[in-house]
C-alpha positions in Angstrom: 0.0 0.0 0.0 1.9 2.9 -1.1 1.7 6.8 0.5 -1.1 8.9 0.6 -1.1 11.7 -2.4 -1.5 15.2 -2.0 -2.7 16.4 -5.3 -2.0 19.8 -6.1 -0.2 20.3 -2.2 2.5 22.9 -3.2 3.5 23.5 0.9 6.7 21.7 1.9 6.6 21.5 5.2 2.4 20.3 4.5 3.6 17.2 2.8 6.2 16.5 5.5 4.2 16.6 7.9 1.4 14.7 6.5 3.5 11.8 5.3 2.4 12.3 2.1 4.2 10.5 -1.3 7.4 12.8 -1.4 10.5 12.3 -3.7 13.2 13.9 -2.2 14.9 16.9 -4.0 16.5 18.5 -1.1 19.9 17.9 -3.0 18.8 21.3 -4.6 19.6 23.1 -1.7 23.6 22.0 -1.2 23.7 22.2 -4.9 22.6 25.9 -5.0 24.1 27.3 -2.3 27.3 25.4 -3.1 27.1 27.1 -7.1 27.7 31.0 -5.1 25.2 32.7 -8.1 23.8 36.2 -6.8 20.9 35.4 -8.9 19.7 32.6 -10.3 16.5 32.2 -12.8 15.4 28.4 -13.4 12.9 27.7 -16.2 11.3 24.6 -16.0 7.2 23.6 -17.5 4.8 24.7 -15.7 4.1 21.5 -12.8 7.5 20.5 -12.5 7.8 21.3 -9.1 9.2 24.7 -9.1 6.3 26.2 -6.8 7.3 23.4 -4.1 10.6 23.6 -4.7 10.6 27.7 -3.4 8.7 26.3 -0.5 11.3 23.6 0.3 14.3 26.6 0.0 12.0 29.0 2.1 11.5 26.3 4.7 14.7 25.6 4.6 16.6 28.7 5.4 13.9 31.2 7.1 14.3 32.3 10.2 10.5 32.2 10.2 11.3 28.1 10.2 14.0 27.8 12.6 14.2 25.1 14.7 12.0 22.9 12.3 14.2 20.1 12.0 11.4 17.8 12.0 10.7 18.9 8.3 14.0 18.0 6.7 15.5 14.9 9.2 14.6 12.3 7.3 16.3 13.8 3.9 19.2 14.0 1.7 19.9 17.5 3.1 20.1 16.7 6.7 22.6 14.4 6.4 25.5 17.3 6.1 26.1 18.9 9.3 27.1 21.7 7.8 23.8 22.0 6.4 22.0 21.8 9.6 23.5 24.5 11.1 22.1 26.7 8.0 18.8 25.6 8.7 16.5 28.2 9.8 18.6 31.2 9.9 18.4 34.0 6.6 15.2 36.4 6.6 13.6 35.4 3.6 10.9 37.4 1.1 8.9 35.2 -0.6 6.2 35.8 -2.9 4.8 34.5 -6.5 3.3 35.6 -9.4 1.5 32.5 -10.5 -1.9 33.7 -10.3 -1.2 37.2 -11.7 -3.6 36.8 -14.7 -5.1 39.7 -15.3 -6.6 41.2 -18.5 -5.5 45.1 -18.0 -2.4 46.6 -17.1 -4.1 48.6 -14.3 -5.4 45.4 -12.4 -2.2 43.5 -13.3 -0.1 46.3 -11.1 -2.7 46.6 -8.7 -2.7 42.6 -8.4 1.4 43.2 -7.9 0.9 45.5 -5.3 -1.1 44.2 -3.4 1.4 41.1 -3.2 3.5 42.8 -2.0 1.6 44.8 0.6 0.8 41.1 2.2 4.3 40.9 2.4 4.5 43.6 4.5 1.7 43.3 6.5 3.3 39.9 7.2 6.3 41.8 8.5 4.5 44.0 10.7 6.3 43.6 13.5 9.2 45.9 12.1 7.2 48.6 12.9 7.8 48.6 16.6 11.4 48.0 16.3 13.6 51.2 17.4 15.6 50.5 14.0 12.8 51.6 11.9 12.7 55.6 11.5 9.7 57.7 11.2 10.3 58.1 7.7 10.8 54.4 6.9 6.9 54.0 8.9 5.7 56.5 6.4 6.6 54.2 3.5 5.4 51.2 5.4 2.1 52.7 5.7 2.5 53.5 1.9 2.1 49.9 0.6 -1.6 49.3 -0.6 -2.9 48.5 -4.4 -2.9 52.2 -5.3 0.5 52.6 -4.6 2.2 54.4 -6.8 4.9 53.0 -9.5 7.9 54.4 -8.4 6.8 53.0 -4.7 6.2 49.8 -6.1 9.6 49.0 -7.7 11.3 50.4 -4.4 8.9 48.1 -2.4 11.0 45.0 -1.9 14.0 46.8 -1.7 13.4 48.4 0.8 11.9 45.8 2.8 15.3 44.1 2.1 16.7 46.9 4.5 13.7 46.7 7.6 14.9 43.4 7.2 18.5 43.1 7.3 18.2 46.0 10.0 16.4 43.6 12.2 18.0 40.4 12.0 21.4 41.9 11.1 21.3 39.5 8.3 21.2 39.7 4.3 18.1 38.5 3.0 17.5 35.7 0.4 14.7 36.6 -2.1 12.6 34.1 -3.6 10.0 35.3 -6.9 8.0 32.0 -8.1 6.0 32.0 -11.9 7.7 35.6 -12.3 6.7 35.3 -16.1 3.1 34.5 -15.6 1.9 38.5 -16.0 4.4 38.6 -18.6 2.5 36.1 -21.0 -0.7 37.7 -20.3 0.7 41.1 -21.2 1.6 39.6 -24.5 -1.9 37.9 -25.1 -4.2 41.2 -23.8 -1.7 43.9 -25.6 -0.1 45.8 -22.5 3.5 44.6 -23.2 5.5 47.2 -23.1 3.9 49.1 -20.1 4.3 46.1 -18.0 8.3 45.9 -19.0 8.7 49.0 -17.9 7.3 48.5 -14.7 8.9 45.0 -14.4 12.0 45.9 -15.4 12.2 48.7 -12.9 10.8 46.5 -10.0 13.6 44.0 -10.6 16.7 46.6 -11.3 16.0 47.6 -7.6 15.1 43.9 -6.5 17.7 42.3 -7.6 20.9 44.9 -8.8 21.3 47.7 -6.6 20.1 45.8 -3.2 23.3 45.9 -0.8 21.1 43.6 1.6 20.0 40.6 -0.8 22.5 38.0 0.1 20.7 35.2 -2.9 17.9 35.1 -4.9 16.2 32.3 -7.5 13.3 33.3 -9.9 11.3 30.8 -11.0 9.7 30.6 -14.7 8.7 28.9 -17.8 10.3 31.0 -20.4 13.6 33.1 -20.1 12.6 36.3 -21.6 14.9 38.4 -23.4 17.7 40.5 -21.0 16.6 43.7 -23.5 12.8 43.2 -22.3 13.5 43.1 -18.1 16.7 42.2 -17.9 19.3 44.4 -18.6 19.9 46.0 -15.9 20.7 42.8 -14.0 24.4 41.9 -13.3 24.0 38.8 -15.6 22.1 36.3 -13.5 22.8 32.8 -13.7 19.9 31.8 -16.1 19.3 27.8 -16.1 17.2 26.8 -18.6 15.8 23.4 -20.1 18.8 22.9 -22.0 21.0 24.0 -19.0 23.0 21.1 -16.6 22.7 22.6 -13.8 20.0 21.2 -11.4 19.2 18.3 -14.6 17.3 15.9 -11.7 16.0 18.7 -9.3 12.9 19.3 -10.8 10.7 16.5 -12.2 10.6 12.8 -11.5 13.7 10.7 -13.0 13.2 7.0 -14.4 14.4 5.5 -11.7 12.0 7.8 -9.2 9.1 6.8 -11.2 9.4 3.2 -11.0 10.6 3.1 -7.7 7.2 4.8 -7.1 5.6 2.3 -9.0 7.0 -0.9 -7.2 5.5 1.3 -4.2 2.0 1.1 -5.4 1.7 -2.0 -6.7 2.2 -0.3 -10.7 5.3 -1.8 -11.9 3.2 -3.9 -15.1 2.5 -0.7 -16.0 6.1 0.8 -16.4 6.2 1.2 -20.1 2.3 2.3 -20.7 3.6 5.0 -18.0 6.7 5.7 -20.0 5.1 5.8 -23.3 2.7 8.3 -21.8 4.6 10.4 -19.5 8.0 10.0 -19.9 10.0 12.0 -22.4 11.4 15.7 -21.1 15.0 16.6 -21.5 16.6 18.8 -18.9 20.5 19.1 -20.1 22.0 15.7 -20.8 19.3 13.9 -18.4 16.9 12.0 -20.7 14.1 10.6 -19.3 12.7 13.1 -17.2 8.9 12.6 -16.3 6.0 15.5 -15.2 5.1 14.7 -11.9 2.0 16.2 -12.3 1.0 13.2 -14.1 2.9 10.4 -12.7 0.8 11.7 -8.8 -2.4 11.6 -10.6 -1.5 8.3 -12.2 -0.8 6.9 -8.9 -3.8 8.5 -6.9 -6.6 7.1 -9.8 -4.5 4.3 -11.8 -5.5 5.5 -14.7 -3.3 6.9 -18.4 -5.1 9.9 -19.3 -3.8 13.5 -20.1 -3.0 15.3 -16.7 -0.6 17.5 -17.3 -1.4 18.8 -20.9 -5.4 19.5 -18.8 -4.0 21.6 -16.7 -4.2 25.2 -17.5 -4.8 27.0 -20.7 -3.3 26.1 -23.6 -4.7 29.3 -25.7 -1.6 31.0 -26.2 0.2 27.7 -27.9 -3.2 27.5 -29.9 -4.0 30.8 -31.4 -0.1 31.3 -32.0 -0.2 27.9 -34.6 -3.4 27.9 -35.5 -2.7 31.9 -36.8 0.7 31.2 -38.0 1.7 30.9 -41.6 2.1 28.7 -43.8 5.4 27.4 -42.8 4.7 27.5 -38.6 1.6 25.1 -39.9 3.4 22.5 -42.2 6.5 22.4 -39.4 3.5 21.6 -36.8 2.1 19.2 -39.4 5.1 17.7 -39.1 5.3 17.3 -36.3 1.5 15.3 -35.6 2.9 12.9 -38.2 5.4 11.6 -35.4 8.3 13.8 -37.6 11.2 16.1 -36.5 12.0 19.1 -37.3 15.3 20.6 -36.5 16.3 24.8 -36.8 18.1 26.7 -34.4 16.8 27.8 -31.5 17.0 31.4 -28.7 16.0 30.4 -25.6 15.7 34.0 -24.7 11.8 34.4 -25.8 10.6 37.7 -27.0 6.8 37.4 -26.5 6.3 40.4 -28.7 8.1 38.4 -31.9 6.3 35.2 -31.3 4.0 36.3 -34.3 6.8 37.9 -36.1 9.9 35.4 -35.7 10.0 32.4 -37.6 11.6 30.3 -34.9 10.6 31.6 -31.4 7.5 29.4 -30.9 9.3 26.6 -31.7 11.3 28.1 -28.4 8.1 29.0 -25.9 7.1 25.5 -26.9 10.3 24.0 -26.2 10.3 25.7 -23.0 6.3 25.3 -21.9 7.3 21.1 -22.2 5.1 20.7 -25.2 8.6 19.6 -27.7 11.9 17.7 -26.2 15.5 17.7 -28.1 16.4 14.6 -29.7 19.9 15.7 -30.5 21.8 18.6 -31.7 24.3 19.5 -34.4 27.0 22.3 -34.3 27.3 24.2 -37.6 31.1 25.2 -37.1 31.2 27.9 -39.6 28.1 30.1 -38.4 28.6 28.7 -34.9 25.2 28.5 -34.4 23.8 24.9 -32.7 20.7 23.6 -34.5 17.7 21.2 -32.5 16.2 18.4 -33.7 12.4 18.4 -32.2 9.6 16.5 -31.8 6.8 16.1 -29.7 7.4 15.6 -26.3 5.2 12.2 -25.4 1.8 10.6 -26.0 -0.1 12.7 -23.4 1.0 15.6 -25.1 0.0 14.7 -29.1 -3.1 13.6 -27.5 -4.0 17.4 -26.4 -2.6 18.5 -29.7 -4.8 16.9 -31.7 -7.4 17.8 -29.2 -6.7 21.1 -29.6 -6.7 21.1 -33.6 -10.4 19.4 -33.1 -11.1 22.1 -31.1 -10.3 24.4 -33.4 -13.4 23.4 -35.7 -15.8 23.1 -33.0 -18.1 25.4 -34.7 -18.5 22.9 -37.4 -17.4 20.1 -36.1 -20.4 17.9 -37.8 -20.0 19.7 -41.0 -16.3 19.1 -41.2 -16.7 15.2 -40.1 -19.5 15.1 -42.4 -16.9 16.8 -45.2 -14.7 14.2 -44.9 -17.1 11.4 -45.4 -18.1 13.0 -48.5 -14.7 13.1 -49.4 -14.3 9.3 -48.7 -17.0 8.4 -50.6 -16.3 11.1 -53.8 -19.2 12.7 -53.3 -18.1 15.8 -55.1 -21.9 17.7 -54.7 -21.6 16.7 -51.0 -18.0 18.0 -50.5 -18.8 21.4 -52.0 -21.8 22.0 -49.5 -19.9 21.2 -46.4 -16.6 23.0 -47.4 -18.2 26.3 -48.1 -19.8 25.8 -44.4 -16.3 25.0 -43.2 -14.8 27.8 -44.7 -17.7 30.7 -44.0 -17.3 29.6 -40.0 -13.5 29.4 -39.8 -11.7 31.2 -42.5 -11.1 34.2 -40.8 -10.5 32.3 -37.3 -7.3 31.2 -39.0 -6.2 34.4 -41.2 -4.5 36.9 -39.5 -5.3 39.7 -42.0 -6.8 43.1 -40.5 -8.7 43.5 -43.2 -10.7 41.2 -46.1 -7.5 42.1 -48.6 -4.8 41.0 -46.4 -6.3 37.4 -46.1 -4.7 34.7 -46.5 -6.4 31.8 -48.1 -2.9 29.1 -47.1 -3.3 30.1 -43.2 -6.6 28.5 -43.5 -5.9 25.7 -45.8 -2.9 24.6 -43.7 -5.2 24.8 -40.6 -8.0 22.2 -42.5 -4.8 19.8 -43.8 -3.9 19.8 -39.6 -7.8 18.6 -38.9 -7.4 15.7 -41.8 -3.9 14.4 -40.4 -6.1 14.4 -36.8 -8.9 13.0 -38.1 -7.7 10.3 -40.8 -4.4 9.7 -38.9 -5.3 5.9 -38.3 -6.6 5.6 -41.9 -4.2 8.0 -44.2 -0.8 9.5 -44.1 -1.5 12.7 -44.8 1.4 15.0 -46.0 1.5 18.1 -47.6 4.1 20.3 -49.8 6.3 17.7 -51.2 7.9 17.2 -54.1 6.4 14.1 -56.8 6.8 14.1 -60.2 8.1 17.6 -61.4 6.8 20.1 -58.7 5.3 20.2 -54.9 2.1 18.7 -54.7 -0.4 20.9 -51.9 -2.2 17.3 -50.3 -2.0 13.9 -50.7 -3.4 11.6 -48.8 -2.0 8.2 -49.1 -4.1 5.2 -47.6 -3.0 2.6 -44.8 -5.7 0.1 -45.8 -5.7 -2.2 -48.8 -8.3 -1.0 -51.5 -8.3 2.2 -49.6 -8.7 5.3 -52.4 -5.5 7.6 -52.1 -6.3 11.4 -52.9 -4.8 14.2 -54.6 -5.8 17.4 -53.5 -4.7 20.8 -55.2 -6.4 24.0 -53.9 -5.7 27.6 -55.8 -6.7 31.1 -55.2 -9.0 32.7 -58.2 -6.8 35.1 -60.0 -9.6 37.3 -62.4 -6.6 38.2 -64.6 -6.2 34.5 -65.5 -9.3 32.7 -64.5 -12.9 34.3 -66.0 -14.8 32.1 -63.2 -13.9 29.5 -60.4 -14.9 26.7 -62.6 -11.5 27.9 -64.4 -9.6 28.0 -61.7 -10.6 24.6 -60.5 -9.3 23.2 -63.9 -6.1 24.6 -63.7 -5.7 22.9 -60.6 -6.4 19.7 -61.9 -4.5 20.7 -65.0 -1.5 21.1 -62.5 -2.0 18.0 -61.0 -1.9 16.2 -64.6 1.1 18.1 -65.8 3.2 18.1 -62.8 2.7 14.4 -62.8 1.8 14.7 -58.5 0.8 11.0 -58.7 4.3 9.5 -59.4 4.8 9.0 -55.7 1.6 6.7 -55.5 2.4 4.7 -58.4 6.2 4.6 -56.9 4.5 2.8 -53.8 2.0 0.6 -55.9 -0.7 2.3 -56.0 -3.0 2.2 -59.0 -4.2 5.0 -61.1 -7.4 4.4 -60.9 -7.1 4.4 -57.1 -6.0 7.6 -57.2 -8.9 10.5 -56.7 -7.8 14.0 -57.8 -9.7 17.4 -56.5 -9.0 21.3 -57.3 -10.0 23.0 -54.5 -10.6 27.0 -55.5 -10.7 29.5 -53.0 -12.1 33.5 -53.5 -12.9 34.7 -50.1 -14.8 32.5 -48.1 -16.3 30.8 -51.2 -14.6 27.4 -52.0 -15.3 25.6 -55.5 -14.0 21.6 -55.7 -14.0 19.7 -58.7 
């Protein structure tokens, strides 16, 4: 009978206490403090344990915690005297940004604020001390959610000072999630006020504090140094390619089955591996959310745990309204593929639409995509990553999200497809035109009805075949047969399966008169470029092979 689980439980000293199912990370603690850094930032996906592991470091050290031996006796850390002797002693300011999701920059500063007002209300007690002046209570009493901006990014500076005042001690500073408001700048449009603020709010933080003595930030993405960084003094940023703390965060193969033998599971290892199993943090393969592997052990059942967790609009609306290329890399990808480019860790939320290879890097990041290997081009020296998606759990909410994507016509499309199974050509042109009036502009990213772009949309409908024929076809898009680059093909699994050519064109009234003409030169282009040669090549007979022109003008779609 294996250890009770606390699902969701992100208090330390909780789970101790509790006896709840712990794997112990304490090696964290010897292996940071032993590393020196000023500052460290540590990316990891979101429920990997970075939430707990700030509770574990504040536990640790605060003097707030002193004397809790009880919490840490039984673990890797205690074992070091030297460590013992630490426990309990720093002031520590603690405080996280995960749930700063706000839609405004007003109420996303307000929400900082007030943060940081329960900090000091925490730390009340400074205000009887003889060491705090009258003018240092005046700013005490300032703190509130209507504070004002240039308070606010003094705010934890100064309580740096009460602090160090009081306890004669340099404080350690702990900030969890601190790119949470960050992301929802980026989605609700109040970037650059909120780098202003953030950047000022850290400068004082983190660079020009005499009495922070350590500091770790916690995040899923490493934003660019230009956007809040650069007035830091070149913090130690650890990121998932990093080797520093490789095993601290996550479960490790050997963790996981361990756990498994614990609860009776161990038949299961390799559905559990197939599933969950599959992060990369450095050189350590094998790396498991624990997110999943707790649920798995609380309910005994594979399901998708991790990729449920939160939101996943921001990875959704940044494919789904990507171009052409983002959309054949991604279909790539669904195929079971890798794709390989080089990479910047350091994301810059406000290129994600504009740079060809920074979503590739949030989703790298966000868990979603591991490494598979690298290459070094010598010459450029620039290292390129071969990528691919992460595990099963995630392709599963993937494809869930492409469904999603044509809920609005979810019927219509299924009912599109078996129209197109069974070459009803009458059928097919009903159902497409309903696709298309619902979702055509949900894909295009155009401002206005000139700048659309018919590819945006028919990338995003070749994404929903690969989901929804992917145990019947291999569908594959934009490669070369005969003597050019066919747009579709899908190429059947089962014998006496139909294959299909598809070819889709936008009407050009200086060469087509209606979109019956355009629909022919489609076809003619699949006859003259000779599309089918790859079909043949693999033994498939012409007259299994079905060929459609699609046509496109607006939200009107001819196929023929």
């Amino acid at each position: 009978m294996g250890r009770t689980i606390g699902i969701g439980i992100q208090d330390f000293g909780k789970i101790i206490e509790n006896h709840y199912f712990y794997v112990d990370k304490t090696s964290f603690i010897k292996e940071w403090w032993e590393s020196g850094d000023d500052v460290t930032l540590i990316t990891r996906p979101r429920r990997f344990g970075k939430t707990l592991t700030m509770s574990m470091v504040e536990q640790f050290f605060s003097i707030r915690y002193e004397g809790r031996k009880d919490l840490f006796e039984n673990l890797f850390i205690w074992k070091n005297e030297a460590y013992r002797e630490l426990q309990g002693t720093y002031p520590v300011i603690s405080l996280s940004f995960a749930n700063v999701k706000e839609a405004t920059y007003t109420n996303t500063k307000q929400r900082i604020c007030r943060l940081i007002t329960e900090l000091y209300e925490k730390n009340r007690f400074l205000l009887e001390s003889d060491l705090v002046t009258e003018r240092d209570k005046d700013f005490f009493l300032e703190m509130g959610k209507d504070m004002s901006e240039e308070t606010a990014s003094y705010a934890l500076y100064k309580l740096s000072d009460f602090l160090y005042r009081y306890y004669g001690k340099k404080v350690i500073i702990l900030l969890d999630e601190y790119d949470t408001p960050m992301q929802e700048a980026y989605v609700h449009g109040y970037w650059q006020d909120l780098t202003t603020f953030t950047r000022n709010l850290f400068n004082s933080t983190f660079k020009t504090n005499p009495w922070m003595e350590r500091a770790i930030m916690t995040g899923i993405t490493r934003i660019s140094k230009e956007s809040i960084f650069s007035d830091l003094n070149n913090p130690e940023v650890v990121t998932t390619t990093s080797e520093k703390y490789m095993d601290s965060f996550g479960f490790t193969e050997e963790e996981v089955f361990d756990a498994l033998e614990e609860f009776g599971l161990s038949e299961y290892k390799q559905d559990v591996k197939d599933w969950y199993d599959g992060f990369t943090f450095g050189t350590r393969t094998d790396i498991y959310n624990p997110w999943s592997i707790l649920n798995y052990l609380d309910k005994k059942k594979l399901t998708t745990y991790w990729a449920n967790t939160s939101s996943n609009n921001l990875v959704g609306k940044l494919i789904r309204e990507g171009n052409k290329t983002v959309k054949q890399e991604f279909e790539r990808l669904l195929r079971g593929e890798t794709i390989t480019m080089a990479l910047d860790e350091q994301v810059v939320y406000n290129q994600l639409s504009t740079k060809r290879n920074a979503i590739w890097s949030l989703l790298l990041a966000s868990g979603y995509l591991k490494v598979t290997g690298t290459e070094f081009e010598g010459r450029t020296g620039m290292v390129y990553y071969h990528l691919t998606i992460t595990n099963k759990e995630v392709r599963i909410m993937f494809e869930n999200m492409v469904r999603d994507w044509f809920a609005e016509s979810d019927d219509v499309y299924n009912d599109f497809i078996k129209a197109l199974l069974n070459g009803d050509v009458k059928a097919m042109n009903t159902y497409m035109n309903k696709v298309a009036l619902v979702t055509f502009s949900y894909f295009d990213t155009g401002k206005k009805p000139s700048e659309a772009e018919p590819e945006r949309f028919y990338h995003g409908f070749v994404l929903g075949l690969i989901v929804e024929l992917s145990g019947r076809y291999a569908v594959t898009s934009n490669r070369e047969s005969g003597f050019g680059r066919y747009d579709v093909v899908l190429e059947p699994l089962r014998e006496n399966d139909y294959a299909y050519i598809l070819e889709f064109k936008v009407h050009d009234p200086e060469d087509e008169k209606t979109l019956k003409d355009t629909v022919a030169a489609a076809l003619d282009q699949i006859e003259e470029k000779k599309y089918e040669t790859a079909l043949l090549a693999k033994g498939i007979s012409s007259e299994k092979i079905r060929k459609y022109g699609f046509a496109f003008e607006g939200q009107k779609v001819l196929i023929g």
